[in-house]
FIKOLZA-1660 file (N, C-alpha, C; in steps of 0.1 Angstrom, whole numbers, plus 5000, padded with zeros to 4 digits):
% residues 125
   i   px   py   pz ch aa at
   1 6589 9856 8572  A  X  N
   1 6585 9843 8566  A  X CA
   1 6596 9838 8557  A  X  C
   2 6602 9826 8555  A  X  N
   2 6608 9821 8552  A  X CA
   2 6605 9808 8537  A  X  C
   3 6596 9812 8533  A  X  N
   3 6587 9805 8520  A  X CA
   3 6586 9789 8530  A  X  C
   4 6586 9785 8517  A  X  N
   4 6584 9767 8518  A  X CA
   4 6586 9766 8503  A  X  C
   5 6592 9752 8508  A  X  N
   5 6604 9744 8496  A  X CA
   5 6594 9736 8487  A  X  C
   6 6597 9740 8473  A  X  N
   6 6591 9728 8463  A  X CA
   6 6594 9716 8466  A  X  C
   7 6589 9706 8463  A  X  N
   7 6593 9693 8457  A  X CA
   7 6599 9691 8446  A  X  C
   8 6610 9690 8437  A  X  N
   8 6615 9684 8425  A  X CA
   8 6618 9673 8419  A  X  C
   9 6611 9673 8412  A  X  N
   9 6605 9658 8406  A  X CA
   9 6616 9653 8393  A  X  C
  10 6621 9661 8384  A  X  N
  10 6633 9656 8376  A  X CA
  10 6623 9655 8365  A  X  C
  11 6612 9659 8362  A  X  N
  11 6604 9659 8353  A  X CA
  11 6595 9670 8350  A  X  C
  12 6589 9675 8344  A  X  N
  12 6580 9685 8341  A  X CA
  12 6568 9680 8350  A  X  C
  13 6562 9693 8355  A  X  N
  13 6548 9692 8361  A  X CA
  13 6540 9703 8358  A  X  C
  14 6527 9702 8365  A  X  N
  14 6519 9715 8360  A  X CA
  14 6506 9713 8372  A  X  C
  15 6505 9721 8377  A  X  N
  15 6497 9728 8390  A  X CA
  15 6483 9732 8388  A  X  C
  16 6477 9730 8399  A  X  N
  16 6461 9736 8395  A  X CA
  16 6463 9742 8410  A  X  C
  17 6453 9754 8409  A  X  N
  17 6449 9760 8424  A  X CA
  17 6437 9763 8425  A  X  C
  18 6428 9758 8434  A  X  N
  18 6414 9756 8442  A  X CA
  18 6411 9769 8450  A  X  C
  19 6401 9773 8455  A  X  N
  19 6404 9782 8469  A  X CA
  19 6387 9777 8469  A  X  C
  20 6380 9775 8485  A  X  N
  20 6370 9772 8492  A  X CA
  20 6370 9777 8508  A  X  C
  21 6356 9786 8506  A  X  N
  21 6354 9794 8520  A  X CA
  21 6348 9782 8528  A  X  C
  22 6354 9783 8544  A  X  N
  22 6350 9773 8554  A  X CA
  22 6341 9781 8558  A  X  C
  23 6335 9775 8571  A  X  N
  23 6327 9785 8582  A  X CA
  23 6337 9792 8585  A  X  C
  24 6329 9810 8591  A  X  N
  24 6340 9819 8598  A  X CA
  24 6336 9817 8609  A  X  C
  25 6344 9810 8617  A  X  N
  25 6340 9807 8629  A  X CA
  25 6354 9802 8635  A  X  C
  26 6358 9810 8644  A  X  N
  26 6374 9805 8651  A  X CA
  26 6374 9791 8651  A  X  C
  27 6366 9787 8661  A  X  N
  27 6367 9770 8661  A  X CA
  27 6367 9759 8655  A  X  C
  28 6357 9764 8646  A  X  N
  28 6356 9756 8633  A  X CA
  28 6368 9754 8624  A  X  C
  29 6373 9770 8622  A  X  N
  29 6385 9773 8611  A  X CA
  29 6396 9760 8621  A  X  C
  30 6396 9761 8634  A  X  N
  30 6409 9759 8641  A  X CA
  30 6409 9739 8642  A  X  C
  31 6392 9736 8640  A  X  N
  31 6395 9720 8639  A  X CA
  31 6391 9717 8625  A  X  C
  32 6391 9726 8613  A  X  N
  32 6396 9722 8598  A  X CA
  32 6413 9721 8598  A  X  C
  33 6422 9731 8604  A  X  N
  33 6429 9731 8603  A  X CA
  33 6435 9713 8610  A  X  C
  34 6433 9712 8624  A  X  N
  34 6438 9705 8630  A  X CA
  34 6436 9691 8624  A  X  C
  35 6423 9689 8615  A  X  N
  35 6421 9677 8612  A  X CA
  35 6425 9676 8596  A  X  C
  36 6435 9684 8593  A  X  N
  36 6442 9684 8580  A  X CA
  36 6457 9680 8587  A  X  C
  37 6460 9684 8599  A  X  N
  37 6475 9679 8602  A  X CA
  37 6479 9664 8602  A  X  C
  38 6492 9664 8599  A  X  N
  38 6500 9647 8601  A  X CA
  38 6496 9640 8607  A  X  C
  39 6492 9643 8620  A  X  N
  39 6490 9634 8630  A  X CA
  39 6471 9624 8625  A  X  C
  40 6467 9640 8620  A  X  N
  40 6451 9636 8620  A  X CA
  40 6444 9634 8606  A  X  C
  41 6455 9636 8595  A  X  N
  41 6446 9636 8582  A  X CA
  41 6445 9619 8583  A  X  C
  42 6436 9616 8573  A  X  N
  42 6432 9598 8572  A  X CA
  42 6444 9592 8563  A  X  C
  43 6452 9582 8563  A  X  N
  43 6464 9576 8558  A  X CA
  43 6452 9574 8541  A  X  C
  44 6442 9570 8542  A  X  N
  44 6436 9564 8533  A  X CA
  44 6437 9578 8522  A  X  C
  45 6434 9584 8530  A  X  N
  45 6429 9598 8517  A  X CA
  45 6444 9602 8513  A  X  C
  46 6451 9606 8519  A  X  N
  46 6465 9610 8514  A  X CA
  46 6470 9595 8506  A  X  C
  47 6465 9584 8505  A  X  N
  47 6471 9576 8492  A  X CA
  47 6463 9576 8486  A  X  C
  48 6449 9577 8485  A  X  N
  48 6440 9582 8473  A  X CA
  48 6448 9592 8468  A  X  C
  49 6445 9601 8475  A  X  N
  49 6454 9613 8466  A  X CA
  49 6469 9605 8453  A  X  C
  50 6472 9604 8463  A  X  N
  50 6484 9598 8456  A  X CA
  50 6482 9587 8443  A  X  C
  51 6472 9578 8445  A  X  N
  51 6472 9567 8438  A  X CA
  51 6465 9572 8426  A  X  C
  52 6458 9586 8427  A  X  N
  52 6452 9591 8410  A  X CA
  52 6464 9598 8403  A  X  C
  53 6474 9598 8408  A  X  N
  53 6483 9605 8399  A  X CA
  53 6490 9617 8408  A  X  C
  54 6484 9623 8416  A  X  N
  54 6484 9635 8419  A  X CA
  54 6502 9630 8430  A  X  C
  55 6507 9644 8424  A  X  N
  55 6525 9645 8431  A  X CA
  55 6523 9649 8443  A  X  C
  56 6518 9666 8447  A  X  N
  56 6517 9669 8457  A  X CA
  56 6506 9676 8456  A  X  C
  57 6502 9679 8470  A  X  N
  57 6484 9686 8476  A  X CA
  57 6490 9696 8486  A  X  C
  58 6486 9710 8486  A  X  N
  58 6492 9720 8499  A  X CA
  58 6480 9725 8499  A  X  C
  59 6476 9727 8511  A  X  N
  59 6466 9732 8514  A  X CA
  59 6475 9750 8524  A  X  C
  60 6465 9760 8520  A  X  N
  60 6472 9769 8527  A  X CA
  60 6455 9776 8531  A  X  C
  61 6459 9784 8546  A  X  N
  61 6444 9790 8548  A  X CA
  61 6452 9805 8554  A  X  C
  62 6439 9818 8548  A  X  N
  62 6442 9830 8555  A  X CA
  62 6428 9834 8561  A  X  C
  63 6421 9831 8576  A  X  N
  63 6412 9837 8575  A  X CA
  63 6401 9820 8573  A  X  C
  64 6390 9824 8569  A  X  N
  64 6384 9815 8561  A  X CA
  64 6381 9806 8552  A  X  C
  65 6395 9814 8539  A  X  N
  65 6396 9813 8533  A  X CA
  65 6407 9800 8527  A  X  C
  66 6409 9792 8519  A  X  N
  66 6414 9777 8518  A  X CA
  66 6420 9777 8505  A  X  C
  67 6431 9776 8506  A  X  N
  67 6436 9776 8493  A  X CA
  67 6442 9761 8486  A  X  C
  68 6442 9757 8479  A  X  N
  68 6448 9743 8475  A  X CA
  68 6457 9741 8462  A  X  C
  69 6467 9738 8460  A  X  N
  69 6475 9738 8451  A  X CA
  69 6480 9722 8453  A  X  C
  70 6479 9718 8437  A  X  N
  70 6480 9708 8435  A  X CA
  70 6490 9702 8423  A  X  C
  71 6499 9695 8425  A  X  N
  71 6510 9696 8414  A  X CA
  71 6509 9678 8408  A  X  C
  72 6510 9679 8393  A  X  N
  72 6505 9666 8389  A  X CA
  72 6514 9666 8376  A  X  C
  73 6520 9655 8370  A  X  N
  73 6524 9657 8358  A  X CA
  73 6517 9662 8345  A  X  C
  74 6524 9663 8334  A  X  N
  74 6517 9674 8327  A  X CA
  74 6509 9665 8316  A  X  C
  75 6507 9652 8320  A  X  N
  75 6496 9646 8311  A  X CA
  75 6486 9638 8318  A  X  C
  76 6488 9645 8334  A  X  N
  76 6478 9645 8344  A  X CA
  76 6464 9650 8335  A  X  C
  77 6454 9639 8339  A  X  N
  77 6441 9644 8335  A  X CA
  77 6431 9645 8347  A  X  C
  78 6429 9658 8346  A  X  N
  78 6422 9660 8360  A  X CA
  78 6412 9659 8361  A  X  C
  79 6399 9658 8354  A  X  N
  79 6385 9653 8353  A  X CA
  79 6383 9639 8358  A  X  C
  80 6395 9628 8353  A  X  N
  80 6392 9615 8351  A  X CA
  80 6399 9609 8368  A  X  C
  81 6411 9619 8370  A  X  N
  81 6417 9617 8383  A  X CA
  81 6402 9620 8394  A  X  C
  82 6399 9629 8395  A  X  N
  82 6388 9633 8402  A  X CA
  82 6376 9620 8404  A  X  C
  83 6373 9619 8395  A  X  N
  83 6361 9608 8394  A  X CA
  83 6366 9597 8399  A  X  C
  84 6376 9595 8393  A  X  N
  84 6382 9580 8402  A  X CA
  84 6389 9583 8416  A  X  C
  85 6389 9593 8422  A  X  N
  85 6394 9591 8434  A  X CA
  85 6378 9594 8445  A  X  C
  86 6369 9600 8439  A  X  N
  86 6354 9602 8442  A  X CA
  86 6353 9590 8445  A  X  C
  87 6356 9579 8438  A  X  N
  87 6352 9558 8445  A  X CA
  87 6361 9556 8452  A  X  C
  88 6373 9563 8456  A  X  N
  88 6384 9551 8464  A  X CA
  88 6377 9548 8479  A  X  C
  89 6383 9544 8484  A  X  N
  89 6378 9540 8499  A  X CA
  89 6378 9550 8511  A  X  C
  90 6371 9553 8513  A  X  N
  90 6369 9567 8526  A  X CA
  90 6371 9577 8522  A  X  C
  91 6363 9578 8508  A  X  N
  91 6368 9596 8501  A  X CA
  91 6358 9602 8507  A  X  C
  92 6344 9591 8502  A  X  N
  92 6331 9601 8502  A  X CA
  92 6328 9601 8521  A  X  C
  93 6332 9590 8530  A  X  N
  93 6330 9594 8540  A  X CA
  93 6343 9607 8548  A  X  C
  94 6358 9612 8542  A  X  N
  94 6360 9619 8543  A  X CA
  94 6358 9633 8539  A  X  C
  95 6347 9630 8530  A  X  N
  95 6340 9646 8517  A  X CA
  95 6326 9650 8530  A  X  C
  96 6321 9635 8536  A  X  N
  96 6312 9639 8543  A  X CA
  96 6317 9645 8559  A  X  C
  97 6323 9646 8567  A  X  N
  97 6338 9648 8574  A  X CA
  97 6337 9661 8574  A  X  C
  98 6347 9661 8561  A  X  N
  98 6346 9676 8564  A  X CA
  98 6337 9686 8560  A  X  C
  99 6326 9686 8553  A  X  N
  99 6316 9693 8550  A  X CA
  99 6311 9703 8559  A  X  C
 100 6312 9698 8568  A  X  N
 100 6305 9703 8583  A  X CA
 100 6315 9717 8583  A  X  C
 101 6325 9712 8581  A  X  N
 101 6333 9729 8578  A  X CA
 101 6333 9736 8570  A  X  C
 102 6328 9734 8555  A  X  N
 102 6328 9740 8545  A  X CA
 102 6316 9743 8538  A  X  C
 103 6305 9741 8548  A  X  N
 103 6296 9746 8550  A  X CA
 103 6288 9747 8533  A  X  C
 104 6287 9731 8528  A  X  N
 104 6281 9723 8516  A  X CA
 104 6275 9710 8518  A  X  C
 105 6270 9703 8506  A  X  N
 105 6259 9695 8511  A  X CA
 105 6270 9683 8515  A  X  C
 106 6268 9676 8526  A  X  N
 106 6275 9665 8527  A  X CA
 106 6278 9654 8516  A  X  C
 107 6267 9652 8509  A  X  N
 107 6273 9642 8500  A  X CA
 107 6281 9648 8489  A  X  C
 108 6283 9659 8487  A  X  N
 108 6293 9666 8477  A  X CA
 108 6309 9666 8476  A  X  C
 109 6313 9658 8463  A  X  N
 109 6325 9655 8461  A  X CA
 109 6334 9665 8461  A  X  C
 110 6347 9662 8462  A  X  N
 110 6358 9670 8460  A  X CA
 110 6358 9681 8452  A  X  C
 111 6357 9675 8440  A  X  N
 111 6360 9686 8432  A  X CA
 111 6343 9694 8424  A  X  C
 112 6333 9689 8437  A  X  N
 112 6321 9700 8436  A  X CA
 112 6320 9710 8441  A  X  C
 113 6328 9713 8458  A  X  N
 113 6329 9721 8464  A  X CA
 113 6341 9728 8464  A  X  C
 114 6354 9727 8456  A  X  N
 114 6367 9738 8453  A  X CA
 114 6365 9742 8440  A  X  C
 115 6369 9755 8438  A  X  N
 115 6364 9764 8429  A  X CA
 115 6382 9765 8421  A  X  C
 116 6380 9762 8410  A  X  N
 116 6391 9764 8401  A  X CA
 116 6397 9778 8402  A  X  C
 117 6406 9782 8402  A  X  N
 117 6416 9794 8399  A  X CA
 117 6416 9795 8385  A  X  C
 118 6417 9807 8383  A  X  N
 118 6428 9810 8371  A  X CA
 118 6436 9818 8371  A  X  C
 119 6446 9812 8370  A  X  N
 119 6461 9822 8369  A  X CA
 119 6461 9834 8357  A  X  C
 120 6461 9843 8362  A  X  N
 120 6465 9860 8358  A  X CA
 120 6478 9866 8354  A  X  C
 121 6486 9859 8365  A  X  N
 121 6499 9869 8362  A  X CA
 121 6508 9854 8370  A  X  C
 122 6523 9857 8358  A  X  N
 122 6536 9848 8360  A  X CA
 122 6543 9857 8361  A  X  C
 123 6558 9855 8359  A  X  N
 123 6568 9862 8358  A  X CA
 123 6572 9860 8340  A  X  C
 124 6562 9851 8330  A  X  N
 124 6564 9855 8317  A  X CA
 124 6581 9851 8314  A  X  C
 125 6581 9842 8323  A  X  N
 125 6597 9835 8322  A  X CA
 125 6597 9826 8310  A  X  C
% end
């Protein structure tokens, strides 16, 4: 495995990480995946994303399991980002989307159904 490359911004940032179980179901897992790729995610939701502040969004999966890391400047407020991207245009019909995979109530927002991290261990650099 060969990592994957940050993005560098020329400014300070600070990261949040999510993780949310899908269905365990091959098919299911294989058209969450597909309908997260380039070709298939919605242009609208990746500029929502964008237009609350948020730098970058990685989604990573092992299994059923979903992991999301999210890099925002460090006076990124993430309660207020949230709420206002909950109104943009085709959030809540993409929250309802993909629900069907993540096996929650369809009208539940983003940040109802990903489960906050907490980081444990750095390298204390």
């Amino acid at each position: 495995m060969n990592g994957y490359r940050r993005k560098e911004y020329g400014f300070p940032v600070k990261r949040y990480c999510q993780i949310i179980e899908i269905k365990d179901d091959r098919q299911m897992i294989d058209e969450y995946i597909n309908c997260h790729s380039k070709e298939n995610s919605w242009a609208e939701i990746r500029d929502g994303i964008k237009s609350v502040g948020i730098l970058e969004m990685e989604l990573f999966i092992s299994d059923n399991k979903v992991v999301m890391i999210v890099e925002a400047p460090v006076d990124f407020d993430w309660d207020r980002a949230m709420q206002r991207l909950a109104t943009l245009p085709r959030q809540s019909e993409w929250e309802e989307y993909v629900s069907k995979y993540q096996g929650c109530f369809s009208t539940a927002t983003s940040d109802q159904k990903w489960n906050m991290m907490k980081r444990i261990f750095h390298l204390y650099e």
